[in-house]
C-alpha positions as YAML, in Angstrom:
chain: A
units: angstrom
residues:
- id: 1
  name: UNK
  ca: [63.69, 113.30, 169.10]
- id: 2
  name: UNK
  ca: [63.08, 116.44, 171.04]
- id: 3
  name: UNK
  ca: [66.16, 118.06, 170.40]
- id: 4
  name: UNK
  ca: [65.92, 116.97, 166.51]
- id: 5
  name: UNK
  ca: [62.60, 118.60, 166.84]
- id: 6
  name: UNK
  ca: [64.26, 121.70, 167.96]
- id: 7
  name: UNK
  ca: [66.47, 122.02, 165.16]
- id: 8
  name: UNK
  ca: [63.67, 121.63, 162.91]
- id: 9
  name: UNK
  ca: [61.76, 124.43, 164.55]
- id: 10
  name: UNK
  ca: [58.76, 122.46, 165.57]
- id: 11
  name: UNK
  ca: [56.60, 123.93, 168.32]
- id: 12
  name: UNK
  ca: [56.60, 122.41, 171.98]
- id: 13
  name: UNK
  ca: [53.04, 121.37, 171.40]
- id: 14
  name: UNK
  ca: [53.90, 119.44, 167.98]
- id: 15
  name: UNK
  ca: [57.03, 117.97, 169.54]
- id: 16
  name: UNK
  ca: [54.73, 116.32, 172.37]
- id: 17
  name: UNK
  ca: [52.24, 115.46, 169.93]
- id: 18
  name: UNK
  ca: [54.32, 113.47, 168.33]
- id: 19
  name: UNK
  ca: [55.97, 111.95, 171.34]
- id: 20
  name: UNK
  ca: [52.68, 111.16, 172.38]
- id: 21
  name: UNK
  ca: [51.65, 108.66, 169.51]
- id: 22
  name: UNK
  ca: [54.52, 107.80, 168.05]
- id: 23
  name: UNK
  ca: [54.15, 103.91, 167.46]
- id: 24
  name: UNK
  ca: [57.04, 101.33, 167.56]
- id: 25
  name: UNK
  ca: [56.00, 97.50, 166.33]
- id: 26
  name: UNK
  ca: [57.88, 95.12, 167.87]
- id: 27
  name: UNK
  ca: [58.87, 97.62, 171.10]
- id: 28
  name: UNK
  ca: [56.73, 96.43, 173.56]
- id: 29
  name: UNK
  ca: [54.13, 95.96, 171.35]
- id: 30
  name: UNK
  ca: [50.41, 93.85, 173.01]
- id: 31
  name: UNK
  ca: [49.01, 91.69, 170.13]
- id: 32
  name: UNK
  ca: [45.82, 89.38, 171.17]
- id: 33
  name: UNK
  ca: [45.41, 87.11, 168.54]
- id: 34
  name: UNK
  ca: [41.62, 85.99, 168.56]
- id: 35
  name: UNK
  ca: [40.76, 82.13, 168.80]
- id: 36
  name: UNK
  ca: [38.81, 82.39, 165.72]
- id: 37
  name: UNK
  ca: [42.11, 83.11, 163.46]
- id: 38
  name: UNK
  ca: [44.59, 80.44, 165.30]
- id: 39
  name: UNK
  ca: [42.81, 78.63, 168.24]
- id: 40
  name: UNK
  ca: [46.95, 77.27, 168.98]
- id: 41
  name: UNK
  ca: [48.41, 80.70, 169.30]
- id: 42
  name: UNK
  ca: [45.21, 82.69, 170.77]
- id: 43
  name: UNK
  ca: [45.86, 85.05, 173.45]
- id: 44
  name: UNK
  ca: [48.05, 87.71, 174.29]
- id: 45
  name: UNK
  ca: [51.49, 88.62, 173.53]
- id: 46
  name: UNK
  ca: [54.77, 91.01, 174.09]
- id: 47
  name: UNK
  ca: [57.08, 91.65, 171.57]
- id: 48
  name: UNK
  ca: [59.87, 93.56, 172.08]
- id: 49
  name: UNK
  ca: [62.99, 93.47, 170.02]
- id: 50
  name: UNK
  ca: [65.41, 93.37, 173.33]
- id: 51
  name: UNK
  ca: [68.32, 92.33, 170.97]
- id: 52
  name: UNK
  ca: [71.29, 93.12, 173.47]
- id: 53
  name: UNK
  ca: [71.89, 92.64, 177.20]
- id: 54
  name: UNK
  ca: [70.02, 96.61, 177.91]
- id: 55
  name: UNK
  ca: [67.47, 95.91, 175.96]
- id: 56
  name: UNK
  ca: [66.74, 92.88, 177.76]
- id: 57
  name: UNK
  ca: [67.17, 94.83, 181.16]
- id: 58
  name: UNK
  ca: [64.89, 96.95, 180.16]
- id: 59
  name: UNK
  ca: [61.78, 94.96, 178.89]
- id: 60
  name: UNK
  ca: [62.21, 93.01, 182.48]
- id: 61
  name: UNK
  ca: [61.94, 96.43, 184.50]
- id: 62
  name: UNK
  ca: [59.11, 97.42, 181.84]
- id: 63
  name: UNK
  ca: [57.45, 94.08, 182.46]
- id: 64
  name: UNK
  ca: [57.56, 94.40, 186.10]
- id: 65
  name: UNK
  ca: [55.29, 97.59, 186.04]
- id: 66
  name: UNK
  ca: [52.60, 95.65, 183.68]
- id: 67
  name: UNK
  ca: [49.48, 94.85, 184.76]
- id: 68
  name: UNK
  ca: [49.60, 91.46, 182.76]
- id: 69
  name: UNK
  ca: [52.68, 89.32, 184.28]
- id: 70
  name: UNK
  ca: [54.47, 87.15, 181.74]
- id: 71
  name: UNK
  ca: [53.71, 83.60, 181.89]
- id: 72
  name: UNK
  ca: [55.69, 82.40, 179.15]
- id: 73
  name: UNK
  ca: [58.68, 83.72, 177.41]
- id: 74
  name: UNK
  ca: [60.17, 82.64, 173.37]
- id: 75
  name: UNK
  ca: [63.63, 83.78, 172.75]
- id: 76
  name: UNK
  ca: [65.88, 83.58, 169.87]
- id: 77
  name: UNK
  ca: [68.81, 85.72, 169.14]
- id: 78
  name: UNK
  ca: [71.42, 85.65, 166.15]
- id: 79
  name: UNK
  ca: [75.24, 83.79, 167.26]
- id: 80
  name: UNK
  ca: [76.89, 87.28, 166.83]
- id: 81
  name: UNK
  ca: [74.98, 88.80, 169.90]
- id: 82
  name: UNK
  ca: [76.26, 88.70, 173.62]
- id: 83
  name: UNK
  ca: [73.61, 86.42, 174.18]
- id: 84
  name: UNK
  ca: [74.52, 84.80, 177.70]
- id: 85
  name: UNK
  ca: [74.36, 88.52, 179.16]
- id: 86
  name: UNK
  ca: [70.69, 88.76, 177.60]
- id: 87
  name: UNK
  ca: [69.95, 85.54, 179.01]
- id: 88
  name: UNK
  ca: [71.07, 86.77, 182.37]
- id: 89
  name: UNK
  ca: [69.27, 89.90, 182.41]
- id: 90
  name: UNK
  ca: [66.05, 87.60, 181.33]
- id: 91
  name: UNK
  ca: [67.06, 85.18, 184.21]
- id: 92
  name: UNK
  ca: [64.36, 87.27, 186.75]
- id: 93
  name: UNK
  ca: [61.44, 86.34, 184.32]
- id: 94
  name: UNK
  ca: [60.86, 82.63, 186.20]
- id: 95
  name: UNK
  ca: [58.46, 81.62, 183.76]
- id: 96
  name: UNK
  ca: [58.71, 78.70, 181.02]
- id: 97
  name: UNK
  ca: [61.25, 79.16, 178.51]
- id: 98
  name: UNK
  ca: [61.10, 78.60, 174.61]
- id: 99
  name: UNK
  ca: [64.16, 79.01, 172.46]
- id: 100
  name: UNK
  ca: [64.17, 79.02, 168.80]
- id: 101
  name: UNK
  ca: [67.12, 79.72, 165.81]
- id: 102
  name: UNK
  ca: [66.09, 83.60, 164.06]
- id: 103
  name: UNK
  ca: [66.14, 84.15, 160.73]
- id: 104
  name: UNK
  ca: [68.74, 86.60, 158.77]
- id: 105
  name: UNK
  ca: [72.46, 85.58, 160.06]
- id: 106
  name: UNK
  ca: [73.47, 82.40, 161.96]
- id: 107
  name: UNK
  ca: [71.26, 82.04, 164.84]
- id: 108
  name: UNK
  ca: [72.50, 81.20, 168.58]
- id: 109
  name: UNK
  ca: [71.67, 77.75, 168.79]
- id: 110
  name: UNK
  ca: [68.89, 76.74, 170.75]
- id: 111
  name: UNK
  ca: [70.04, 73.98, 172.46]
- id: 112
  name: UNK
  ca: [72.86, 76.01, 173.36]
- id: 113
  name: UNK
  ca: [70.61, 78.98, 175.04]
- id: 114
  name: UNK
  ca: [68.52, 76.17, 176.83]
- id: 115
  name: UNK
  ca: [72.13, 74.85, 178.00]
- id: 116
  name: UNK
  ca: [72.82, 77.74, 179.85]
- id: 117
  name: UNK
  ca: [69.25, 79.36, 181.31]
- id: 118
  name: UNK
  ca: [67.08, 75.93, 181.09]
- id: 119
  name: UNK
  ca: [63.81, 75.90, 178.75]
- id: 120
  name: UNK
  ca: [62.77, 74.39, 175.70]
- id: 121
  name: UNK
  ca: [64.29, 74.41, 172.02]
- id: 122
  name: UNK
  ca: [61.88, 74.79, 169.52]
- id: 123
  name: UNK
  ca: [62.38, 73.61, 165.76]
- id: 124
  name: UNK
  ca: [60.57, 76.49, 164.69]
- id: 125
  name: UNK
  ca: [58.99, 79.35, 165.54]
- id: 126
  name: UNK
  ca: [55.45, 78.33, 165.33]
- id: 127
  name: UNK
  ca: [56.32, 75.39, 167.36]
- id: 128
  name: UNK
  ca: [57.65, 77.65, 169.80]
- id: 129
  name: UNK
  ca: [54.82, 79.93, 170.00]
- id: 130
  name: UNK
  ca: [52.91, 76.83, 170.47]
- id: 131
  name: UNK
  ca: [54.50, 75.41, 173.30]
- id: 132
  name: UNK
  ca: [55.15, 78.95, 174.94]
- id: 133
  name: UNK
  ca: [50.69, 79.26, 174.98]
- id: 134
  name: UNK
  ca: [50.51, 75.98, 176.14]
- id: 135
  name: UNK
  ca: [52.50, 76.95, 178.80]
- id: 136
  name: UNK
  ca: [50.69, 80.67, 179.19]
- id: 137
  name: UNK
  ca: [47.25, 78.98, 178.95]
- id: 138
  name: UNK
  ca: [45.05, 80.67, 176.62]
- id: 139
  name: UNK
  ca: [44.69, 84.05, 179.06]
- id: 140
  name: UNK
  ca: [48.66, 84.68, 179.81]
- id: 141
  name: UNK
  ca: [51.31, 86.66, 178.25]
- id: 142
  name: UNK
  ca: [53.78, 85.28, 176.05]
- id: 143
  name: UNK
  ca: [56.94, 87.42, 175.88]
- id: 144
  name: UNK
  ca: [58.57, 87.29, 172.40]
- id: 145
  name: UNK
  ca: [62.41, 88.54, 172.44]
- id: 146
  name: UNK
  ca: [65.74, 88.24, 171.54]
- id: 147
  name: UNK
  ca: [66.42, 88.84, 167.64]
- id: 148
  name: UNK
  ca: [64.65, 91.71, 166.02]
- id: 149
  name: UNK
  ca: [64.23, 89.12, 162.83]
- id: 150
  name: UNK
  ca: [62.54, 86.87, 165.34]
- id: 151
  name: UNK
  ca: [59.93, 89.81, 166.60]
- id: 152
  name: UNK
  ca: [59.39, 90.59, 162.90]
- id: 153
  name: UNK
  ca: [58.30, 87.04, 161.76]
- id: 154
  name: UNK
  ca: [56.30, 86.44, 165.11]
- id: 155
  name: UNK
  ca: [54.37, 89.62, 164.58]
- id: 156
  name: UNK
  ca: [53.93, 88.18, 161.10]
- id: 157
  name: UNK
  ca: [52.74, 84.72, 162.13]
- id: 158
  name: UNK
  ca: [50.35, 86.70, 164.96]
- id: 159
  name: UNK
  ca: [48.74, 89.40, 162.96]
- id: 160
  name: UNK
  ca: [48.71, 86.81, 160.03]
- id: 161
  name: UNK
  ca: [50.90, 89.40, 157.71]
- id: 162
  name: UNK
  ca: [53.01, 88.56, 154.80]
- id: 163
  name: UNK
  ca: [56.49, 88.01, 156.35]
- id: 164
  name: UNK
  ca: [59.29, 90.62, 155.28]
- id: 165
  name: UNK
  ca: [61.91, 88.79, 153.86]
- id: 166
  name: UNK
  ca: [65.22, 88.02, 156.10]
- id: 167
  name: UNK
  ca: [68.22, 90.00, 154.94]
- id: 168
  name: UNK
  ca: [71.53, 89.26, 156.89]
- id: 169
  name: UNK
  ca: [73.66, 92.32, 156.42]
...
């Protein structure tokens, strides 16, 4: 982004402007959903769309400078992904695990994901977000990953948006 900015002829100061508030949803993103809009899924949350095995290295190094430890984690990723390396870079997060099946292309089944890191599969992913703050208690973070379709329709559920609809390219 700097250099882009460079080409562009933006000023040092306007380059670290925008550096400085650029905003990402679902990359790293803190949602607290209030007990007065869902009382199942109130508390906080981390999204982050780590949809390949660095991604997922780096929300674990990312979450182990937070102040707020994860106490729950919901993953989902699409069948086309490396998804055992994500699961293995997730492995130091030893908190309880909810899979569940991503919109857009075939999902990774969750049976299959909870066959090879154990946690829960989740028919859904409002069932999963339920069982993952029942897990978190109503005060701990809940770690949403995997499938950037899955961060998109959790930040939907959470923030109580529309859903964009799921286009598998």
């Amino acid at each position: 982004a700097w250099a882009l900015a460079d080409v562009l002829g933006l000023a040092d100061d306007a380059r670290a402007r925008g550096l400085a508030d650029v905003r990402w949803p679902g990359r790293l993103e803190r949602i607290d959903v209030p007990r007065t809009r869902d009382p199942e899924l109130a508390g906080p949350y981390v999204l982050d769309g780590a949809h390949n095995p660095d991604g997922a290295v780096a929300l674990v190094r990312a979450l182990e400078t937070s102040p707020l430890a994860p106490r729950a984690l919901v993953f989902g990723v699409l069948a086309d992904k490396p998804w055992a390396p994500m699961l293995d870079a997730l492995r130091p997060l030893d908190v309880p695990r909810v899979y569940v099946a991503p919109g857009g292309r075939a999902p990774a089944d969750p049976e299959a994901l909870a066959a090879l890191l154990p946690g829960t599969p989740a028919r859904s992913l409002r069932e999963g977000l339920v069982l993952a703050r029942a897990a978190a208690g109503p005060d701990g973070l809940v770690v949403v990953c995997g499938s950037l379709y899955l961060v998109g329709a959790a930040r939907a559920l959470l923030l109580d948006l529309t859903p964009d609809p799921s286009v598998g390219l």
